[in-house]
PyMOL Python script that loads the backbone (N, CA, C, O; Angstrom):
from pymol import cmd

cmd.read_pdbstr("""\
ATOM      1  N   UNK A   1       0.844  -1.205   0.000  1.00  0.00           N
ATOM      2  CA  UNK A   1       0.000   0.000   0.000  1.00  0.00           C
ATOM      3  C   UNK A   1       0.878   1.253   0.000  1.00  0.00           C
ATOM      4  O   UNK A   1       0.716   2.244  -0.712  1.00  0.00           O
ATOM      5  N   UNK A   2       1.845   1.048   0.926  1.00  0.00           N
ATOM      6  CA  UNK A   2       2.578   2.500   0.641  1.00  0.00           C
ATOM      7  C   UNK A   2       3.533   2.522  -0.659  1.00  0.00           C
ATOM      8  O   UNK A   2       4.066   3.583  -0.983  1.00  0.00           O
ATOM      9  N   UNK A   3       3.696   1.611  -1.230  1.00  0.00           N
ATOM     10  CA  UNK A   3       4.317   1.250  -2.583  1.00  0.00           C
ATOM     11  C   UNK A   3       3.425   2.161  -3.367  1.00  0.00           C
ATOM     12  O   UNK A   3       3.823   3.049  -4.121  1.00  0.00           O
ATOM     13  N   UNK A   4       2.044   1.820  -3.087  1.00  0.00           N
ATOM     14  CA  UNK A   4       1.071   2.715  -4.109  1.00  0.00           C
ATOM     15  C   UNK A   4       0.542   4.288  -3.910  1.00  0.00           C
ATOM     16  O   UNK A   4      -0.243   5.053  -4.471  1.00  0.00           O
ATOM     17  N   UNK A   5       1.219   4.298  -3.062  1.00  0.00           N
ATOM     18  CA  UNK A   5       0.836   5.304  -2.448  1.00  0.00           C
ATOM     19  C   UNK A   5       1.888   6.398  -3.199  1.00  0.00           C
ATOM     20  O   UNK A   5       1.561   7.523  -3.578  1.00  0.00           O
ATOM     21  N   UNK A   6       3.093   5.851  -3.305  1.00  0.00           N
ATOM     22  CA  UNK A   6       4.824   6.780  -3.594  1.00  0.00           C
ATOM     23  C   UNK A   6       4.227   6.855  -5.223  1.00  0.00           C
ATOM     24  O   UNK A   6       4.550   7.883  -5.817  1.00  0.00           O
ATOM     25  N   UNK A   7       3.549   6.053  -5.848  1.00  0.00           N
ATOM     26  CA  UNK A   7       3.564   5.812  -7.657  1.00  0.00           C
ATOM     27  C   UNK A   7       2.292   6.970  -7.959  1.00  0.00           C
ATOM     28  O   UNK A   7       2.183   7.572  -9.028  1.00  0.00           O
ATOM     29  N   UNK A   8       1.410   7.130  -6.833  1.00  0.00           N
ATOM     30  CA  UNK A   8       0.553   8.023  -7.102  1.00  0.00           C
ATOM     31  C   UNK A   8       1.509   9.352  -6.713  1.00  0.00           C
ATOM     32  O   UNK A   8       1.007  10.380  -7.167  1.00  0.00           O
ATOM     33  N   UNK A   9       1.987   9.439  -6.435  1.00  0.00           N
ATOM     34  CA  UNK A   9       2.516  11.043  -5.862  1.00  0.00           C
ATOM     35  C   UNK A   9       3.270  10.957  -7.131  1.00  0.00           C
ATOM     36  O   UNK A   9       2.790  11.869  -7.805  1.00  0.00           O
ATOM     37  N   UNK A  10       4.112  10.415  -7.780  1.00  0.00           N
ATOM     38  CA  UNK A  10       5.370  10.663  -8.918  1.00  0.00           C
ATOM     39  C   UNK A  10       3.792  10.785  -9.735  1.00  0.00           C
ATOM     40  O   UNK A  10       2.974  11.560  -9.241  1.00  0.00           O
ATOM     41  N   UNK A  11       3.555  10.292 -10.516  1.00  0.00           N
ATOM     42  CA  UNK A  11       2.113  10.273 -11.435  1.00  0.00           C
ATOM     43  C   UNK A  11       1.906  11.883 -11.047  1.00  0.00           C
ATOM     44  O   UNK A  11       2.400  12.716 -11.808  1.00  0.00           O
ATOM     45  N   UNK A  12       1.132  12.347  -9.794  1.00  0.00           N
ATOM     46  CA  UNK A  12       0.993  13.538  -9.822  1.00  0.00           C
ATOM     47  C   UNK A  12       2.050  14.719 -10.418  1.00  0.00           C
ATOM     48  O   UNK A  12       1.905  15.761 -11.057  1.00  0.00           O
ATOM     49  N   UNK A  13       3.136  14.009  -9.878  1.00  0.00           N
ATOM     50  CA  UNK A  13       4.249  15.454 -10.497  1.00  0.00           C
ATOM     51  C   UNK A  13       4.340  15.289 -11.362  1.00  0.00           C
ATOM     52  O   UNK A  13       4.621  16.369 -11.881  1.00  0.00           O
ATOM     53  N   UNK A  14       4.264  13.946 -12.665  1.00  0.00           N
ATOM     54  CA  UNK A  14       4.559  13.617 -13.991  1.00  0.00           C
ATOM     55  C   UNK A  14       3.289  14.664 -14.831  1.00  0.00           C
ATOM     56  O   UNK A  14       3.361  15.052 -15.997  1.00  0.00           O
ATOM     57  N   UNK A  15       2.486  14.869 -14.127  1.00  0.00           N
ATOM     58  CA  UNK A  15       0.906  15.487 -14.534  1.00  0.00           C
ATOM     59  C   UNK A  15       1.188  17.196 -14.746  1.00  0.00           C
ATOM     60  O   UNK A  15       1.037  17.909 -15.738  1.00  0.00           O
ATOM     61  N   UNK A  16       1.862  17.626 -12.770  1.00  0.00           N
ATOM     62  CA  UNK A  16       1.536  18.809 -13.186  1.00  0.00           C
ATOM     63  C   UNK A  16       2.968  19.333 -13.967  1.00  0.00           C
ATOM     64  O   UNK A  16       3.071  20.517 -14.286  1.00  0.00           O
ATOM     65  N   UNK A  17       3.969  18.441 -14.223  1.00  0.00           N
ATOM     66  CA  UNK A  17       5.112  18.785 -15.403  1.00  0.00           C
ATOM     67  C   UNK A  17       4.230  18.734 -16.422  1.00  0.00           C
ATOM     68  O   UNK A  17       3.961  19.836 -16.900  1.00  0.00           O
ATOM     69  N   UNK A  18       3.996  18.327 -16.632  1.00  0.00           N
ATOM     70  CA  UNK A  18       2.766  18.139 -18.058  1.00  0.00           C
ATOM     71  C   UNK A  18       2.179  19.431 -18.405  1.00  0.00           C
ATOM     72  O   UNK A  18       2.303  20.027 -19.474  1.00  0.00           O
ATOM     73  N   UNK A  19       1.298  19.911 -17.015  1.00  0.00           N
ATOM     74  CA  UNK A  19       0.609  20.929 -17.268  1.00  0.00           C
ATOM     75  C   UNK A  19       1.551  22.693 -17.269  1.00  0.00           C
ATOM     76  O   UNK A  19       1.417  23.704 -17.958  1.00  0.00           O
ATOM     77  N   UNK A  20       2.251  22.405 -16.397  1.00  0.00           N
ATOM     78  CA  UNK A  20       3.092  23.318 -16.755  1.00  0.00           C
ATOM     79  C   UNK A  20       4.134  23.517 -18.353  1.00  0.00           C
ATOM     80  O   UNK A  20       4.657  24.492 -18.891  1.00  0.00           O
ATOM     81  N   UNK A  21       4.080  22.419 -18.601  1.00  0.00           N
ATOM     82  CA  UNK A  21       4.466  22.688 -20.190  1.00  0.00           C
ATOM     83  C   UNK A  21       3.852  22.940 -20.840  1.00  0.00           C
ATOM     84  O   UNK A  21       4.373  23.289 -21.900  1.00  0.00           O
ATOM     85  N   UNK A  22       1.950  22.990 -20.765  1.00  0.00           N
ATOM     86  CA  UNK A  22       1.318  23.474 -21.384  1.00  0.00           C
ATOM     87  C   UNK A  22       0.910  24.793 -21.089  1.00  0.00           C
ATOM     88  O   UNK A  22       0.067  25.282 -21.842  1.00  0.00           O
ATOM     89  N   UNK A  23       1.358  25.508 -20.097  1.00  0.00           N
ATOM     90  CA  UNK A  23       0.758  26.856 -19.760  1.00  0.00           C
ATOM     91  C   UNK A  23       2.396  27.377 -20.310  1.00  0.00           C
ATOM     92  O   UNK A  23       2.373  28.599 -20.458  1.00  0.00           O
ATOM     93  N   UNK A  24       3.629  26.850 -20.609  1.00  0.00           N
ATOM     94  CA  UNK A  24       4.187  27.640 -21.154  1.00  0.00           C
ATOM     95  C   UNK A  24       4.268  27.736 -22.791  1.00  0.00           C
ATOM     96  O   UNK A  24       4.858  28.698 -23.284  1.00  0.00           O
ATOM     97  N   UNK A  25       3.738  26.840 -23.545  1.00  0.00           N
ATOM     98  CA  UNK A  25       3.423  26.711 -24.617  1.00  0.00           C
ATOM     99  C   UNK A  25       2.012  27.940 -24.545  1.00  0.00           C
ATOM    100  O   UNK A  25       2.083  29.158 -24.708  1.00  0.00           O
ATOM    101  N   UNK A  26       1.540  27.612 -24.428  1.00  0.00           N
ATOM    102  CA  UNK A  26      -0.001  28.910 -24.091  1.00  0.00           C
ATOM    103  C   UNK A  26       0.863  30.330 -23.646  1.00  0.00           C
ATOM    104  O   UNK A  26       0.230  31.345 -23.937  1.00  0.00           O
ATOM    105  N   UNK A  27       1.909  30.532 -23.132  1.00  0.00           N
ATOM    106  CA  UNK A  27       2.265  32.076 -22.815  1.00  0.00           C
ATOM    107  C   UNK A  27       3.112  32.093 -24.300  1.00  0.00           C
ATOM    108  O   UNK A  27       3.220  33.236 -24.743  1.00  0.00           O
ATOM    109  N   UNK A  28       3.730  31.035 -25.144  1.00  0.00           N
ATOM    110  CA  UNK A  28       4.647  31.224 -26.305  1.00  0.00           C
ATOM    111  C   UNK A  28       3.532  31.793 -26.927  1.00  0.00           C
ATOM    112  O   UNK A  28       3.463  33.004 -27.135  1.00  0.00           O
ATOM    113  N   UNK A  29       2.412  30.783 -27.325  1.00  0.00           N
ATOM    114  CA  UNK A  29       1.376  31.623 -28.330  1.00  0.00           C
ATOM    115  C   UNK A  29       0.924  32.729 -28.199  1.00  0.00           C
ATOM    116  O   UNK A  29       0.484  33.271 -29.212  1.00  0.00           O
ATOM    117  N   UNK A  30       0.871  33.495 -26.825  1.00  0.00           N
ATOM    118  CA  UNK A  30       0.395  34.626 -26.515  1.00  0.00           C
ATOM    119  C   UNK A  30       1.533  35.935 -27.374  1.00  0.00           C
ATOM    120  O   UNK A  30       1.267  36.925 -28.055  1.00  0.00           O
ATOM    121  N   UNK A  31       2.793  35.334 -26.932  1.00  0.00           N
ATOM    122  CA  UNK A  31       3.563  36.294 -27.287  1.00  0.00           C
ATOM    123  C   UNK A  31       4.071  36.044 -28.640  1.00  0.00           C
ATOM    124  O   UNK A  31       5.004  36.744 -29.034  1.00  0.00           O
ATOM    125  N   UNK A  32       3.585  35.148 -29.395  1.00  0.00           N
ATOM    126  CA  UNK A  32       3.646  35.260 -31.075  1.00  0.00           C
ATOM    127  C   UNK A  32       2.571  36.018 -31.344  1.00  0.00           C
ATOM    128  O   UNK A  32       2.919  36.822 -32.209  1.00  0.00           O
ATOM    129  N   UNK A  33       1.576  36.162 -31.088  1.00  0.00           N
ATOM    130  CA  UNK A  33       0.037  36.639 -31.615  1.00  0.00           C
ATOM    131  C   UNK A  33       0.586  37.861 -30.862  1.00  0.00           C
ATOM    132  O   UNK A  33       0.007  38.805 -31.399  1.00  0.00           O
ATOM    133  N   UNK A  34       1.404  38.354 -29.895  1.00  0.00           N
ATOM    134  CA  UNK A  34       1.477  39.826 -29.699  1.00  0.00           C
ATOM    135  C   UNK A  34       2.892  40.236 -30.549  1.00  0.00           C
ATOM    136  O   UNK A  34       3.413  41.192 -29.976  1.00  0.00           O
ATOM    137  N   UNK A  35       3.348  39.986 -31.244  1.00  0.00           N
ATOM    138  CA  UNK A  35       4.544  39.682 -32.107  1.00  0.00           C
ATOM    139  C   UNK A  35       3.677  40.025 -33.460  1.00  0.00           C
ATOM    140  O   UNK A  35       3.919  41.114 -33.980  1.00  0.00           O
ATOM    141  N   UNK A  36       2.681  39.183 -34.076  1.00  0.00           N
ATOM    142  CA  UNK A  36       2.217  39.404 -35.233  1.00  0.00           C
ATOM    143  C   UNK A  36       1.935  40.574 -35.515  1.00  0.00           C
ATOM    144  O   UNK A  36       2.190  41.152 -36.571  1.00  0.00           O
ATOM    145  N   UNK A  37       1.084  41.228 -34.054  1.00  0.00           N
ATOM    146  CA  UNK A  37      -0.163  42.796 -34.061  1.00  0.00           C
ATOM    147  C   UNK A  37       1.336  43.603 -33.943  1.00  0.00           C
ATOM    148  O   UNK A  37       1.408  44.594 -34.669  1.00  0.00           O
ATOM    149  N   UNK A  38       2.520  43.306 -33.131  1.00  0.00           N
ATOM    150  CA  UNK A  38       3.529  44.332 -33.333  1.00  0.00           C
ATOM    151  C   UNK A  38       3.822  44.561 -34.960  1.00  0.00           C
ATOM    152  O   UNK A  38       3.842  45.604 -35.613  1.00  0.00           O
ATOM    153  N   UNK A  39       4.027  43.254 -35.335  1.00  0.00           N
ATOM    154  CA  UNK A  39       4.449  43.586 -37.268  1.00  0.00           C
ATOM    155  C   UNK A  39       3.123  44.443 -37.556  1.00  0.00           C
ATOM    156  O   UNK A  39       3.141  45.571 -38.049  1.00  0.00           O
ATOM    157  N   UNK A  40       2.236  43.904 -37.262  1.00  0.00           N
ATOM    158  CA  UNK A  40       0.811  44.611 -38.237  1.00  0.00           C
ATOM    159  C   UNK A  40       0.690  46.230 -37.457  1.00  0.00           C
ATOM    160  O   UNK A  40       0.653  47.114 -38.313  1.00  0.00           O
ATOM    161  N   UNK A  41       0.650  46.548 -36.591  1.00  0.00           N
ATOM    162  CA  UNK A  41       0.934  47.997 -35.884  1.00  0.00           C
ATOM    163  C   UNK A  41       2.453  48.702 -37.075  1.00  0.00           C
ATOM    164  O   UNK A  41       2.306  49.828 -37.551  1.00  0.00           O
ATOM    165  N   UNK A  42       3.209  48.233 -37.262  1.00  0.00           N
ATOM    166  CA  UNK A  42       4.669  48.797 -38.339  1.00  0.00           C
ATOM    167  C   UNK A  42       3.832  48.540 -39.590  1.00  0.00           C
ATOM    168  O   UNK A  42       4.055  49.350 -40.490  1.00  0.00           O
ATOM    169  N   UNK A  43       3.172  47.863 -39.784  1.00  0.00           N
ATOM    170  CA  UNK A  43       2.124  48.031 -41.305  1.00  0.00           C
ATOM    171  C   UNK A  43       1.201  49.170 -41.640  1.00  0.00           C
ATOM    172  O   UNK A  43       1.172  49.771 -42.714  1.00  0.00           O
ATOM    173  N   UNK A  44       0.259  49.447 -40.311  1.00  0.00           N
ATOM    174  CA  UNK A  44      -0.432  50.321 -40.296  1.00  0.00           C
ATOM    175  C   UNK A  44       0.198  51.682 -40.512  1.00  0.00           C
ATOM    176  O   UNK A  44      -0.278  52.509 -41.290  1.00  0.00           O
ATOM    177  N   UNK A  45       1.885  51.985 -39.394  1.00  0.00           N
ATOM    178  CA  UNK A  45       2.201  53.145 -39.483  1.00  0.00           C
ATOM    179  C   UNK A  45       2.937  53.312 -41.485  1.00  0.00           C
ATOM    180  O   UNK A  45       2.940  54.419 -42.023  1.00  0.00           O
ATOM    181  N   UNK A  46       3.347  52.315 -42.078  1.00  0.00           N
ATOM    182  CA  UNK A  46       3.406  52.350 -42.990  1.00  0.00           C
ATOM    183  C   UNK A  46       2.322  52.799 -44.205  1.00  0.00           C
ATOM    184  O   UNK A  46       2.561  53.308 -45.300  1.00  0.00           O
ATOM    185  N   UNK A  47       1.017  52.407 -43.580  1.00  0.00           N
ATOM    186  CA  UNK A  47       0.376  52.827 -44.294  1.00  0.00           C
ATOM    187  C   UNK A  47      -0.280  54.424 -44.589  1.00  0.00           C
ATOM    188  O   UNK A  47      -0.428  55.080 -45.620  1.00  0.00           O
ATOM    189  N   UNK A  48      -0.544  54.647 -43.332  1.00  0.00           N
ATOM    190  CA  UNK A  48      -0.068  56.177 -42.884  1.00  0.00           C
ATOM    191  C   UNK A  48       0.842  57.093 -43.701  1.00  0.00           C
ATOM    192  O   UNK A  48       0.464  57.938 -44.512  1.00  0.00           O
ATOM    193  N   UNK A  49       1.846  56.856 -43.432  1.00  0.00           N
ATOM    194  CA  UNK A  49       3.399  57.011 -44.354  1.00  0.00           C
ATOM    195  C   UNK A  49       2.811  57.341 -45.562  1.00  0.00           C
ATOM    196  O   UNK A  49       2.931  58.416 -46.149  1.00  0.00           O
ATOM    197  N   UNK A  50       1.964  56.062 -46.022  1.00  0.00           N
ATOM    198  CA  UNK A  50       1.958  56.181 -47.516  1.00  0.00           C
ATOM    199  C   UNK A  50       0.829  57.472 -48.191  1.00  0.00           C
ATOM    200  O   UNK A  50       0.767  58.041 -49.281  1.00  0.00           O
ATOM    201  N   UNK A  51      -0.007  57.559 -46.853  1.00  0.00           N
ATOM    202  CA  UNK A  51      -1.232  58.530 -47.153  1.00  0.00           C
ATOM    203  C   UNK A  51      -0.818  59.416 -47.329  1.00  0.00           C
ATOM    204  O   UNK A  51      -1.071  59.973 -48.397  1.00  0.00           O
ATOM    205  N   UNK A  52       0.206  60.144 -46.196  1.00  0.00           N
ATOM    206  CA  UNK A  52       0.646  61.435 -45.636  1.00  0.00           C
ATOM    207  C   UNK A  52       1.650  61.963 -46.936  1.00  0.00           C
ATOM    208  O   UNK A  52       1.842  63.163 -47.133  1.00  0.00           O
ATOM    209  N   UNK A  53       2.267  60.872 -47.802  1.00  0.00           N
ATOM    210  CA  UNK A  53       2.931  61.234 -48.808  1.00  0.00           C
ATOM    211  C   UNK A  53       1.912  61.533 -49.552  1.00  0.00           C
ATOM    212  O   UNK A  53       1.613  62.674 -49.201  1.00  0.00           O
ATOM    213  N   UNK A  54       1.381  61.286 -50.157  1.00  0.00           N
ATOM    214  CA  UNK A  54       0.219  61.178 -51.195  1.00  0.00           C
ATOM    215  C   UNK A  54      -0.356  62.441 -50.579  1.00  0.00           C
ATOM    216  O   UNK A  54       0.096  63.285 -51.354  1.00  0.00           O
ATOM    217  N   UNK A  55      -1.005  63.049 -49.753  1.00  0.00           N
ATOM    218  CA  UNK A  55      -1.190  64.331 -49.664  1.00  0.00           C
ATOM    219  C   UNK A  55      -0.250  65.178 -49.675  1.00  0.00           C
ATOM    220  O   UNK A  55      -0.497  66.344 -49.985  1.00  0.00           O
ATOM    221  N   UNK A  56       1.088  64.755 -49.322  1.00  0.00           N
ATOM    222  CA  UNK A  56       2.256  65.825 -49.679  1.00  0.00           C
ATOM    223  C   UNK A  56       2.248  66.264 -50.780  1.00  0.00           C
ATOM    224  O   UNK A  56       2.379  67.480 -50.919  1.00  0.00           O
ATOM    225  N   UNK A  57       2.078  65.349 -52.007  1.00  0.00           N
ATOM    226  CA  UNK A  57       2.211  65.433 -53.198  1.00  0.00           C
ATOM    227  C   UNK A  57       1.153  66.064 -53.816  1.00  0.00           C
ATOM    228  O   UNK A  57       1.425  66.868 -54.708  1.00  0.00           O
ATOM    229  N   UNK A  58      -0.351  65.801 -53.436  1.00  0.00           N
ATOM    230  CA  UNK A  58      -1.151  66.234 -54.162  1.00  0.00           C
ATOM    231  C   UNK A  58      -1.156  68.082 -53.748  1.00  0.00           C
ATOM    232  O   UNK A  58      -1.482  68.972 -54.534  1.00  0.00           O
ATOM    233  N   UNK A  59      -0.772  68.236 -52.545  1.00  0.00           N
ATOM    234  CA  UNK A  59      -0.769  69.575 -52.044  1.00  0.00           C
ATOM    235  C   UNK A  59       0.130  70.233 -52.952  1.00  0.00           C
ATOM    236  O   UNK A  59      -0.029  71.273 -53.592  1.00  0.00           O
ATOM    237  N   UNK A  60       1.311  69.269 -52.881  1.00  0.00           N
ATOM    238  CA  UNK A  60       2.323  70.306 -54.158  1.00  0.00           C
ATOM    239  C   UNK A  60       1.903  70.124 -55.582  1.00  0.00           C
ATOM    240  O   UNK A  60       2.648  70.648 -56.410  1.00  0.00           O
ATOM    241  N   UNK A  61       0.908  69.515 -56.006  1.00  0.00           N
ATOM    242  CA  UNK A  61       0.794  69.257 -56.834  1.00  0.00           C
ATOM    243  C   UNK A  61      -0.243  70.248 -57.349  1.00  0.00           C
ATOM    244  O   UNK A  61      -0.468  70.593 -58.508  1.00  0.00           O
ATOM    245  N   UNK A  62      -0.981  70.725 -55.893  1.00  0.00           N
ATOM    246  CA  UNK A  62      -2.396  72.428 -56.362  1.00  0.00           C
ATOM    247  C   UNK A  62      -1.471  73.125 -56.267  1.00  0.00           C
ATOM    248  O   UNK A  62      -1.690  73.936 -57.166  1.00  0.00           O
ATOM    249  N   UNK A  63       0.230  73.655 -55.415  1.00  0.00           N
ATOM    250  CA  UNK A  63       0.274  74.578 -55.969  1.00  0.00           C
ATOM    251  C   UNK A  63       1.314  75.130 -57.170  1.00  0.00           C
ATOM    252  O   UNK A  63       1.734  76.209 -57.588  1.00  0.00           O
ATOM    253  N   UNK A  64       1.472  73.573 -57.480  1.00  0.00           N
ATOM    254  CA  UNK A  64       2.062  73.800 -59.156  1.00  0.00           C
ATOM    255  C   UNK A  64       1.033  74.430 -60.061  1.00  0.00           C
ATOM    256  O   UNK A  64       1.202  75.467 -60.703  1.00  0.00           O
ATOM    257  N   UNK A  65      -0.235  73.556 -60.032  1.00  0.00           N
ATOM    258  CA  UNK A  65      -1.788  73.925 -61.011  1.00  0.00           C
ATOM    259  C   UNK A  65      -1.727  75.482 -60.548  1.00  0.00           C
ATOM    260  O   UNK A  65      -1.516  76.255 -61.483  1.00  0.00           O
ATOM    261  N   UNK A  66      -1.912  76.220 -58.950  1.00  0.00           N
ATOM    262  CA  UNK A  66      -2.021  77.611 -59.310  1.00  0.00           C
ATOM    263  C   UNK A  66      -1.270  78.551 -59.541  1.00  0.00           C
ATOM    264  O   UNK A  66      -1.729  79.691 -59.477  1.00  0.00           O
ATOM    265  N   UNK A  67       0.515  78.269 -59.977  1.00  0.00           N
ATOM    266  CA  UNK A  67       0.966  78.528 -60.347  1.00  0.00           C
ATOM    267  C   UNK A  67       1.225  78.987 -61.718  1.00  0.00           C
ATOM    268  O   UNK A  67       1.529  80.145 -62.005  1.00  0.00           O
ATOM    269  N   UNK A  68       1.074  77.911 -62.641  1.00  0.00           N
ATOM    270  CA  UNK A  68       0.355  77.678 -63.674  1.00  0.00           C
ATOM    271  C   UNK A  68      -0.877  78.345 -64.274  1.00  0.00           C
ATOM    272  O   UNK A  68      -0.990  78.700 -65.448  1.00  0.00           O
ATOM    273  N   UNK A  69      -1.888  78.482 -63.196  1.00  0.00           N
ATOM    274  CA  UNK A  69      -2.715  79.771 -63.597  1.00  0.00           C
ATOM    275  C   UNK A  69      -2.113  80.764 -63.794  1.00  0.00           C
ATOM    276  O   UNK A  69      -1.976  81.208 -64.934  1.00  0.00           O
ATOM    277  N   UNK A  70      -1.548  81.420 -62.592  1.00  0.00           N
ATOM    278  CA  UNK A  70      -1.159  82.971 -62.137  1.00  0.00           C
ATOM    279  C   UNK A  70       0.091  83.085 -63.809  1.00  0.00           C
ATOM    280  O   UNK A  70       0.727  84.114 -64.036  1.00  0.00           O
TER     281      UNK A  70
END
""", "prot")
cmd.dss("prot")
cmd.show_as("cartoon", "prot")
cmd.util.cbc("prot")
cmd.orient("prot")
């Protein structure tokens, strides 16, 4: 009986090693999926970038046209 007793306690720690490898696998995925939104946040400001040019340009681009009038 106390033989069975020692195989249940190792079993338990074999378990919560187990489970602790799964809550650190679960914090890896957390911090890939906050890894991805970091790339996609440097996408967004890129995209930005790309607007803010594009009105640079079109701005210089009215006052070439009223130049061109005058």
């Amino acid at each position: 009986l106390e033989c069975d007793g020692i195989q249940g306690i190792q079993e338990n720690q074999a378990i919560q090693e187990i489970q602790g490898i799964q809550e650190n696998q679960a914090i890896q995925e957390i911090q890939e999926i906050q890894g991805i939104q970091g790339i996609q946040g440097i996408q967004e400001n890129q995209a930005i970038q790309g607007i803010q040019e594009n009105q640079a340009i079109q701005e210089i681009q009215g006052i070439q046209g009223k130049k061109q009038v005058i």
